[in-house]
C-alpha positions, -999 to +999 in steps of 0.1 A: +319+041-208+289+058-204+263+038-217+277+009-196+276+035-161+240+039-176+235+003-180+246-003-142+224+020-133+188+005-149+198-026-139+205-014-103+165+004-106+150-031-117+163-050-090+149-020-065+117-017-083+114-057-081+121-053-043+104-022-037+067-038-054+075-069-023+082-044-001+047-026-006+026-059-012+039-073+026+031-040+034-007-039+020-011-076+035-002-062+067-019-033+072-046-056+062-045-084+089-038-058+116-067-040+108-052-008+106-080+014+099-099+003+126-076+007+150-065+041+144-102+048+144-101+034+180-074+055+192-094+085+176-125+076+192-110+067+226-087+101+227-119+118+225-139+100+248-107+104+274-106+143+266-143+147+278-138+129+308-151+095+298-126+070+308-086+069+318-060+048+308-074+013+296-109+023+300-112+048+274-100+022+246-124-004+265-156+020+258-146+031+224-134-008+209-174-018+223-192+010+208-174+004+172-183-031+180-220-018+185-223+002+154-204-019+129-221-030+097-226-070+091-198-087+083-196-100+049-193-140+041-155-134+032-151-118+066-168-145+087-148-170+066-112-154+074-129-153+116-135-191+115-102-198+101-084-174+128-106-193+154-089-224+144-052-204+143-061-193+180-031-181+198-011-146+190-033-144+155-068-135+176-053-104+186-052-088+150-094-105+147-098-082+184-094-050+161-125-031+154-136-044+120-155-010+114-132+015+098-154+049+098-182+068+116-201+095+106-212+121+133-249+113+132-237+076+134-212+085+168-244+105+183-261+069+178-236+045+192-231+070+221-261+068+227-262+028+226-233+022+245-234+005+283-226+037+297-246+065+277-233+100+275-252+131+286-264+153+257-238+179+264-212+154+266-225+135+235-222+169+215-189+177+227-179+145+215-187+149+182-171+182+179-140+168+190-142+139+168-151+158+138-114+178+146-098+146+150-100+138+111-072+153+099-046+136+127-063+102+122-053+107+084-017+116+098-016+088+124-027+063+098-001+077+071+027+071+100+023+043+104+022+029+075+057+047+073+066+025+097+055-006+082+074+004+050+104+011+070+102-027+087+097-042+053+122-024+035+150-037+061+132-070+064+133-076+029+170-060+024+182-081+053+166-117+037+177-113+007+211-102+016+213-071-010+240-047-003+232-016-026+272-007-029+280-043-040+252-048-063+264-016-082+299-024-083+293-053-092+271-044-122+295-021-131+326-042-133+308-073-150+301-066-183+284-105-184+265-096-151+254-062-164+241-074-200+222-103-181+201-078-159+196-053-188+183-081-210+155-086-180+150-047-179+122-047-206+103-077-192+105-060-154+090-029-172+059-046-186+057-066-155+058-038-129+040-015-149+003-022-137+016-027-103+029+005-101+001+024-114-023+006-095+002+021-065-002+058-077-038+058-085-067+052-067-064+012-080-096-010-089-106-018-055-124+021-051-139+020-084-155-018-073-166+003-043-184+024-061-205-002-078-214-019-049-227+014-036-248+021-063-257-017-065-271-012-031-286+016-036-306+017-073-319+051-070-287+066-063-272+049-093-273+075-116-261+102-095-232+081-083-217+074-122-208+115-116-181+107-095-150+100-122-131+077-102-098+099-111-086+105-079-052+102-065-063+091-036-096+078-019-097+111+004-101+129-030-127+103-041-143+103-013-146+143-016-161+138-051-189+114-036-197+141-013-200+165-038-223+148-064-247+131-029-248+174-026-286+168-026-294+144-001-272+163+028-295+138+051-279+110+044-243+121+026-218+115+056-239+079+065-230+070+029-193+079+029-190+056+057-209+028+044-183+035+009-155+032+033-171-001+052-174-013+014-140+001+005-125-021+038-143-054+032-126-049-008-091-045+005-094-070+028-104-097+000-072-089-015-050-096+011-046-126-011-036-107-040-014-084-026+008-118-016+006-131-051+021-097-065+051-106-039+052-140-052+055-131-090+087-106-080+101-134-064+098-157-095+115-123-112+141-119-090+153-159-092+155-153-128+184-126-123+200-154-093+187-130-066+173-152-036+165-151+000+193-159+021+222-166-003+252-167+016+239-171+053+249-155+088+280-151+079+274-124+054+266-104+086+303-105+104+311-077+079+301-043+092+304-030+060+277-054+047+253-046+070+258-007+062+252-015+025+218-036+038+208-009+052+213+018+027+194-006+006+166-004+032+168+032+028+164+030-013+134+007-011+116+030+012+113+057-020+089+034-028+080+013-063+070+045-084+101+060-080+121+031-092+097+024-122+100+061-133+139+058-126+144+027-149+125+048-181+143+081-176+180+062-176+162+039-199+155+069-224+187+089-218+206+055-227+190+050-261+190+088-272+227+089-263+234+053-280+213+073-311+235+107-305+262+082-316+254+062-346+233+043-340+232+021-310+249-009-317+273-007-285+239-006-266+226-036-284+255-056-280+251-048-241+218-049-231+199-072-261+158-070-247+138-098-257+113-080-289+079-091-270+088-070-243+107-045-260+071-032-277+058-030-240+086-004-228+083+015-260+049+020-252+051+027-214+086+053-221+056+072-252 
């Protein structure tokens, strides 16, 4: 009895991890095509200009989108590529190309695009404006946090809501159908080895701020050596971008300038792999068909039950722990299972019920070590 309430259970997690891993993919896309970065770094920018009497309403976001304009980088090739092909979208898609394409400023480099702008700041002004905008770091790290909470959120119900998965129903049903609950533990292993990189490519830094980091020293030779110091371990890139800092300790001239040409590098990166972020969706689509689960199964009429749209939603509300949780989740009931299954001679009641095909059997082993 327990071994099959176990069994429920990591099936319940791979279905959530294979939902939660679409969920942060349409999310990553997203915040890619809307240009997230740079826009909160337009609100930042344009709350500072408004608080030293630059501007009100419209005007202050007017001044601050045309000096980020100003005092962005080139564009790379991929980046005029993806603005020819939104030139021929036209329409509601131009908006998210009218986001400012730079995501960071230094001080030294806001003193200079002050000072280029159509309306030039006074030198008092122009210094107050960089203390402000120097205090506004920490909330633009916030803002940009939030809403990416709220992006999460949308997805989560959006994806919940398509595909019509109704977290009290999927576990009573898993736990009343023997058949059903063999059929998603026999998937288990292979949604392990699958999600795996995924997921720690979600908790790490991921590839794209090590490739960063080449560029950078690519760029610039006689930093190269200095710039193999920085370990690349971070959990985040505020935490790399602290370790670039530290090691650049000895050209203080040009340190903040570049940190924000890694984060212009860092940008152009993500935005390459807007691509990639929608093929990860893709492949946990394939997974899910697999196990029969697909986007609108049993149409609008699913919806005239209250109670089905309350179990949507609480599955909304799982999704939003995010893939990590789910893929630690299915090795910790995945562990307990077999030690318990062990504990009683053996295992062969948790064979019977959840057979996992050997290939990726010798992937979980090594992922539970």
């Amino acid at each position: 009895m327990l071994l099959d309430v176990l069994g429920a259970l990591i099936g319940f997690a791979g279905v959530m991890l294979l939902l939660s891993l679409i969920v942060t993919s349409l999310g990553q896309a997203s915040q890619h095509l809307l240009r997230l970065r740079g826009r909160n770094l337009q609100v930042a920018l344009a709350d500072v200009l408004e608080r030293i009497g630059k501007g009100k309403g419209w005007t202050a976001p007017a001044l601050a989108s045309e000096i980020l304009r100003d005092a962005a980088l080139p564009p790379s090739e991929t980046g005029a590529r993806v603005a020819r092909n939104v030139d021929k979208i036209g329409g509601p898609v131009r908006w998210m190309r009218s986001a400012p394409s730079l995501v960071w400023l230094s001080p030294d480099e806001l003193d200079h695009a002050l000072r280029k702008a159509s309306t030039p700041l006074s030198a008092a002004k122009a210094r107050e404006a960089r203390e402000l905008f120097e205090k506004s770091q920490e909330r633009m790290t916030e803002r940009f946090k939030s809403w990416m909470r709220y992006l999460a959120i949308f997805w989560a119900i959006a994806v919940a809501g398509v595909f019509q998965i109704s977290a009290p129903l999927l576990l009573r049903d898993l736990s009343t159908d023997p058949a059903l609950r063999a059929r998603y533990l026999a998937e288990t292993a292979t949604i392990q080895a699958q999600g795996a990189e995924a997921v720690e490519q979600l908790r790490a830094v991921g590839p794209a701020p090590v490739d960063a980091l080449v560029e950078m020293a690519r760029r610039h030779p006689r930093l190269a050596a200095v710039l193999e110091e920085v370990s690349g371990e971070g959990r985040d890139v505020d935490q790399l971008e602290h370790e670039i800092r530290d090691v650049l300790r000895d050209v203080p001239g040009q340190r903040e300038a570049l940190v924000g040409e890694y984060r212009q590098i860092l940008a152009e990166m993500r935005t390459e792999r807007v691509g990639g972020s929608l093929d990860v969706a893709e492949d946990q689509l394939g997974q899910l068909a697999r196990i029969d689960i697909v986007p609108w199964p049993h149409g609008w009429s699913f919806y005239g039950r209250f109670g089905n749209v309350l179990g949507v939603l609480i599955t909304a509300l799982l999704l939003t722990l995010g893939a990590p949780f789910w893929f630690d989740a299915i090795k910790v009931l995945t562990s307990l299972r077999d030690k318990i299954a062990l504990a009683r001679g053996g295992g062969d009641g948790a064979a019977k019920a959840s057979p996992p095909p050997k290939p990726a059997a010798g992937d979980a082993d090594k992922t539970d070590g």
